[in-house]
C-alpha positions, -999 to +999 in steps of 0.1 A: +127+038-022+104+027-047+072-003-037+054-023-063+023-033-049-003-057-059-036-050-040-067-070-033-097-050-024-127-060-004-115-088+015-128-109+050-091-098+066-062-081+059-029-092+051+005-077+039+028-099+024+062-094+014+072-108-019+103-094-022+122-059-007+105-041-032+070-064-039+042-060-018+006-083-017-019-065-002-054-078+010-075-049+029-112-047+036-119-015+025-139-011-009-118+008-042-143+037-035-142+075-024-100+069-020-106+048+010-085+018-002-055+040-010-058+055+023-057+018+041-025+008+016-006+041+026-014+030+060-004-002+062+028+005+042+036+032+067+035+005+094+056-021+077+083+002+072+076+016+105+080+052+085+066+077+114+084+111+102+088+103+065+063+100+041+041+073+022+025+082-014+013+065-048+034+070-075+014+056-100-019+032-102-045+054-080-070+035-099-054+005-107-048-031-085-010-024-090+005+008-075+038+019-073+044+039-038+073+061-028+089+057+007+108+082+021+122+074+054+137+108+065 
């Protein structure tokens, strides 16, 4: 299943909000720096879909605000 995900970086808390089944808003502290932000969205996406065998990855937009991520629930 394919997410789009709009993602706000460097932010005083963190927040996942569903826009749709398939939209994502994403607010996290981290910075856009050494990969760290992708970690955190992977993360969190991982725990919204509760996906603890599958798998989690970017798609597309490692280096952009809007990613698309793949979520393969296994």
């Amino acid at each position: 299943m394919y997410i789009k995900v709009r993602v706000k970086t460097k932010q005083k808390a963190e927040l996942l909000k569903e826009i749709s089944k398939d939209h994502l808003e994403i607010s996290i502290k981290e910075p856009a720096e050494r990969n760290l932000a992708n970690s955190r969205i992977v993360e969190m996406v991982r725990e919204h879909f509760k996906v603890y065998n599958g798998v989690v990855r970017i798609v597309s937009g490692h280096h952009s605000p809007s990613k698309i991520l793949d979520v393969d629930k296994k």
